[in-house]
Structure formats: C-alpha cells, structure tokens
N, C-alpha and C positions, 0 to 999 in steps of 0.2 A: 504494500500500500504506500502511498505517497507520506512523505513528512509532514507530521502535522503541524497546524499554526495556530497561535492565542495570540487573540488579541482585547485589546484594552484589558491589559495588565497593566504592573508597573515594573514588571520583572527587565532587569539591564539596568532600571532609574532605583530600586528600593532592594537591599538587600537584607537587612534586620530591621521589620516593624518598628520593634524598641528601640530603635537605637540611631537617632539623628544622622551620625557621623556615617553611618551605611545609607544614607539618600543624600539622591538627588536634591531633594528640597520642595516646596510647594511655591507654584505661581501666585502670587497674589493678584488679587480683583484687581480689574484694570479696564479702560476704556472698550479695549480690543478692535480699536480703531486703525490702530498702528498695527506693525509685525509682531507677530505673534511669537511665543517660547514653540523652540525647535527643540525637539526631545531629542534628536540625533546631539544636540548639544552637550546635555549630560549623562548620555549613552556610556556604561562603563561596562567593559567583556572580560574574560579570562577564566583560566583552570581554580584562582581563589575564589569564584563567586559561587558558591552552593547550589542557588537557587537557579543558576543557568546549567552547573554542570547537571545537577538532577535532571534538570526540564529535557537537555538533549539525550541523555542515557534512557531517557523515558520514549524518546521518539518525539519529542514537539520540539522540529529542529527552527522554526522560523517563528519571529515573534512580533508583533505590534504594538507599541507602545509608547502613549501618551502623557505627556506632561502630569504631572502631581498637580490637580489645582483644588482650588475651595470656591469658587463661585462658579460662574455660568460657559466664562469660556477656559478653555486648558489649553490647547495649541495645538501645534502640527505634530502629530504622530512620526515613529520612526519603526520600522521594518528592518530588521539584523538578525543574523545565524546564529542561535545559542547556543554552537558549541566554535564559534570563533575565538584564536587566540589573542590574534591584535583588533585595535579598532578600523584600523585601514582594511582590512579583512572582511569584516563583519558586517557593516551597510548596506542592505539588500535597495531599499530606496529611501531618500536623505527625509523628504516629506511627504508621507500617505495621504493620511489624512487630517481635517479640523475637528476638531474635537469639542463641543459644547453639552452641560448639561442642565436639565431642568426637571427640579424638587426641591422638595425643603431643606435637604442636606446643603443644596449650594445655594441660599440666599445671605446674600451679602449688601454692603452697600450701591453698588451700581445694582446690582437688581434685587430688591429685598421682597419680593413677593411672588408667586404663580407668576401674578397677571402681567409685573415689569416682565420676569423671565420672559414671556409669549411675547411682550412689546419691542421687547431689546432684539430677538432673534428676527422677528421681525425687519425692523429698523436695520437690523446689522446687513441681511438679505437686501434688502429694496435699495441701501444706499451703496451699493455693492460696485465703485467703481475702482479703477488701479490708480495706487500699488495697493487699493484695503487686500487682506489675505481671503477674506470671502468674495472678492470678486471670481479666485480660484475655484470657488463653490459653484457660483452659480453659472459659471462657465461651463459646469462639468468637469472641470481639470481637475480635480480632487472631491472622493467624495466627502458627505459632511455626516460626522457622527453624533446622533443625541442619545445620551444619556437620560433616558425616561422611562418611566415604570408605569405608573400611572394610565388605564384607558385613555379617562377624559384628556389629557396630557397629551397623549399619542396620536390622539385624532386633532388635538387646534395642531400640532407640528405638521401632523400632513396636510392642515389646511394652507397651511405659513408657507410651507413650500411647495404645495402645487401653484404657487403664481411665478413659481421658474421652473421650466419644463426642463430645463438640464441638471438639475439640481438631479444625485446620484447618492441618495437617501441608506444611512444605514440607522435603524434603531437598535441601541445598546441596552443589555439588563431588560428592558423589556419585557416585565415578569406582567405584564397585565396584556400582553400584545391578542393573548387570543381571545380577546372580546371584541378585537375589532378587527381578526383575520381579513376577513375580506374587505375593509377599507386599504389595510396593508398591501394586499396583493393586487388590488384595482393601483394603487398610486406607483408600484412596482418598487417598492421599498424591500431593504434588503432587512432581516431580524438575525440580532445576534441574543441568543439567550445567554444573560449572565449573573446568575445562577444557571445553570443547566436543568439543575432540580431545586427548587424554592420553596421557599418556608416563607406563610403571612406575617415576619416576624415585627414590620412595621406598621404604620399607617398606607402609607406609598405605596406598600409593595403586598398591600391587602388583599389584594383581585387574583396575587399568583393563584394556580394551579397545583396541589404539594405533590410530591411525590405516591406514585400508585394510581392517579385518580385516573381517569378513562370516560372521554379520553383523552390523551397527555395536549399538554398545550404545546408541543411539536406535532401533535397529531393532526390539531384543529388548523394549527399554522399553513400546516404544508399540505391538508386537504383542501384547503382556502386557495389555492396555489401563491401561497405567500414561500417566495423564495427567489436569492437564496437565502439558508437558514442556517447559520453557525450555532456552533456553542461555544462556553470560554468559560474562565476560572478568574478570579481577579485575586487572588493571594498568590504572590511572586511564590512563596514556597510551598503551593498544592499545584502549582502549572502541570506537574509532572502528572498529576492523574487524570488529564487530559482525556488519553484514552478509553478510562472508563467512564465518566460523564458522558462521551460521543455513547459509547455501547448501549446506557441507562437510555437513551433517545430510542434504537429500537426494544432494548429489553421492555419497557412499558408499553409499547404500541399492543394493539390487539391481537394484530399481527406481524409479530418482529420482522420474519422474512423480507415480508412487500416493503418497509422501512430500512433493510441493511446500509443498501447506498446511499442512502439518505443520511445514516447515523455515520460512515466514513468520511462522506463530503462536508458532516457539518462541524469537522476539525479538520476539513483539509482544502479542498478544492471552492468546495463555498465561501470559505472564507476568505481565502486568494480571491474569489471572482467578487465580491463584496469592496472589498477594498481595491481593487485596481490591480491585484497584480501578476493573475493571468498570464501576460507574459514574459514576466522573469522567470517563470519556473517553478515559483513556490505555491505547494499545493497539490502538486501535481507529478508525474512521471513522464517528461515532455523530453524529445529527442532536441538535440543541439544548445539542453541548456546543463547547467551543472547536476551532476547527482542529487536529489531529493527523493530518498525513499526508506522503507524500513523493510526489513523481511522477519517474518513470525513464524514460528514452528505453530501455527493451528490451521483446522478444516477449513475449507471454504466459508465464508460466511462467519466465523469464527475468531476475527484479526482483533474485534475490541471486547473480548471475553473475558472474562478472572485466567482462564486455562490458559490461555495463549502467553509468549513470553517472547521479547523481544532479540532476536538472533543476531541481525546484521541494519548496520546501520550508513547508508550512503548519501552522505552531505558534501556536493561540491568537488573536490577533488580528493576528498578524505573520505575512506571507508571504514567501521570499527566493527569488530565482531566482540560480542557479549555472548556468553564467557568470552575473556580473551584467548586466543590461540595458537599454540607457536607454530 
C-alpha cells in the first residue's frame, strides 16, 4: 500500500506537549492581512525527534503541518518526509495549504465571537487581492483548510465560500460533518475526520457520531458522495496509529469489504488528493516519482488490521526493512 499521510498535526512543529522548549511556538492573533507564519519555517527533522521516528516506523511516511495558533487564522501548512534526516531533505512542498479555524477554542481578540469568526472569513475571502495570502485561496492555488466541528458552523463556511467557485475547500475535525453530508458533497468539499472516532466530549463537538454507532459518520459521509474523505490524528505522538484509525473506518461500516478502499485512501491517496499533492507522489505508488510505499505481511484486504505488521518500508530513495536484516 502507499505511505500514509497526516495531516493537521503539529508533528515536525511540537515534540513534548509539556514542555515549551520542544515547540515551535504559537502564532499569535493577528490581522492576517499580511503574510502569513510559514510552518516550513519552524519545521524541525531528525533521528532525535520520537514523534517523527515512531510516525515513519509506523508507515505514515508524509506529513502536513500547520502553524501552532490560538485564534482564527494559523498559516500556511508544510508537507515533509518523516523519516528525513536533514531539512534540505525533507520538504515535500514549502506551502500546502491556509489554515483557519472557527469555534470557541479560537476566539480571541480580532474575532471574539461565532459570528466575527463567519465575518472575518468572510471579509478575508471577498477582499482577496495580491500579495493578501488568500488571494492564493481563492484562486484555487492553494486549498483552504477550516477547522470546524460544529453542523450549523459547517454549512455558513460553505455558504462563505461558495461565492468563489475556485475556492478548493477542505473541512478539518469535522466531527459534526455528517449532518450535513450532502451539503458537503453538492459544494465538493473535501472532509478530513479528526478525531477518526469521536467522543461528544464538548459543546462543539456534541453532534459527533461515537464510536460503534451505525451508521458511522464515514459511512453517511461517503454514501453522501462526500469525498475525498481523510482521516488524521492530531497528537504528534499517536501519529503512528494512523493505521489503525484508517482500519476503524471500515471495521465499523456495515459492510467492511465495500469500504476497504475507502478506509486505505483515507490515510493515503485522499488525503494527497485533498491537499494538492497528487502529483509529487505522496499518497500514492506513482511510477517516475520517489519510492512511497509500505509492504505488510497480511491477506488481501487485510493491510490496516491488528494482525498485519509492517515488513518493508520505501520512502524516496531509502528503503528499511522491519525487522532489520542483514
């Protein structure tokens, strides 16, 4: 199967929760009128970082990752090989995507409410001329990621951005997304689940679907033809069970089977196609680009299972076999 990818983590920018001195840092509220924090900026790689060597030993060799912020906008995402040893190395593309979000966790002073948040994206959209970094957006040159959970939430964003037909829509976390599947898939918005499996453990995030229920909110999503439909982790040091979050996608369907491809592409290929990046390679097993792939000793149908274990791993011009071999 292809190398998997996470994204919107903070895995490359956050290596110890607790502990300052291991981040990047958080963007502070800001106009976001001007250029925006470039996460490629405080992209840190190597064999010292845990949470990257785990990620790659696990098979999640490509990773997405946006700015640390606390209000409404974060910045430009960065795309890099987790098991790169230098940084000259490891940049798969410098800026993916924009990264904004909107809920209660990110009210601040430039937007301290719902309704600013809806005004602000708004505004930031419509007044969208260059060098602003959402001109990018609504060009299509980059897609734009929102962080929202919330139905009612999720339906004013698709309303805000269906008045730019190129605007290349990802919704992030998304735990409320399949109440409104088919608004989603009528605007051709791309869903990342993040949580994969969700707990109502907040107000926001009340609407989720928990675990077991039937049927799953990847079910409803991707009968809806809402896709594509990623999944993701946002704890830099769970990145590595990647795989089996993807697996819980079809293990919960009604019918696993008719869901298998669905559950591989939504840690690999969807998520490449979601984000732009299709054509580097990542996501995928594409002739004339670098090695991305994993190989599993399990059956067919079998690659994101408890049983399965990860054999050989080809990233690029580097290939690893787990166990090692002489």
């Amino acid at each position: 199967m292809p190398g998997m990818v996470v994204a919107n983590s903070h895995i490359g920018l956050t290596e110890i929760d607790q502990e300052p001195s291991t981040q990047d840092g958080v963007v502070e509220p800001h106009s976001a009128l001007s250029d925006l924090a470039h996460a490629a900026d405080g992209l840190r790689v190597g064999d010292d970082f845990k949470t990257l060597q785990y990620a790659f030993r696990h098979g999640v060799l490509t990773a997405i990752s946006p700015p640390q912020h606390s209000g409404l906008v974060a910045g430009y995402s960065v795309a890099f090989r987790t098991g790169a040893e230098l940084y000259s190395e490891a940049v798969v593309k410098h800026d993916v995507a924009v990264h904004v979000s909107i809920g209660d966790d990110v009210k601040d002073s430039y937007a301290p409410s719902i309704t600013v948040q809806i005004g602000r994206l708004r505004e930031l959209l419509t007044n969208a001329t260059s060098p602003s970094p959402f001109a990018r957006v609504t060009s299509g040159e980059l897609p734009l990621v929102v962080n929202v959970d919330d139905p009612n939430d999720i339906s004013k964003v698709l309303s805000v951005t269906s008045a730019h037909p190129h605007i290349r829509l990802v919704l992030a976390g998304a735990t409320g997304a399949w109440k409104v599947a088919r608004e989603i898939a009528a605007a051709g918005a791309a869903v990342l689940l993040q949580p994969a499996r969700c707990l109502p453990t907040t107000w926001t995030t009340r609407a989720c679907r928990p675990p077991f229920s039937s049927p799953s909110a990847a079910e409803i999503l991707l009968d809806a033809g809402a896709r594509p439909l990623g999944v993701s982790i946002a704890e830099p040091n769970q990145v590595r069970s990647l795989r089996f979050e993807a697996g819980w996608l079809a293990a919960e369907a009604g019918k696993p089977q008719h869901y298998a491809d669905d559950a591989i592409g939504a840690a690999t290929w969807a998520v490449a196609d979601a984000f732009g990046l299709a054509d580097t390679g990542v996501g995928r097993i594409k002739e004339g680009t670098g090695a991305n792939l994993l190989v599993l000793n399990a059956a067919p149908g079998l690659a994101l299972s408890l049983s399965a274990s990860l054999q050989l791993i080809g990233d690029g011009p580097t290939v690893s076999l787990h166990p090692q071999q002489d």
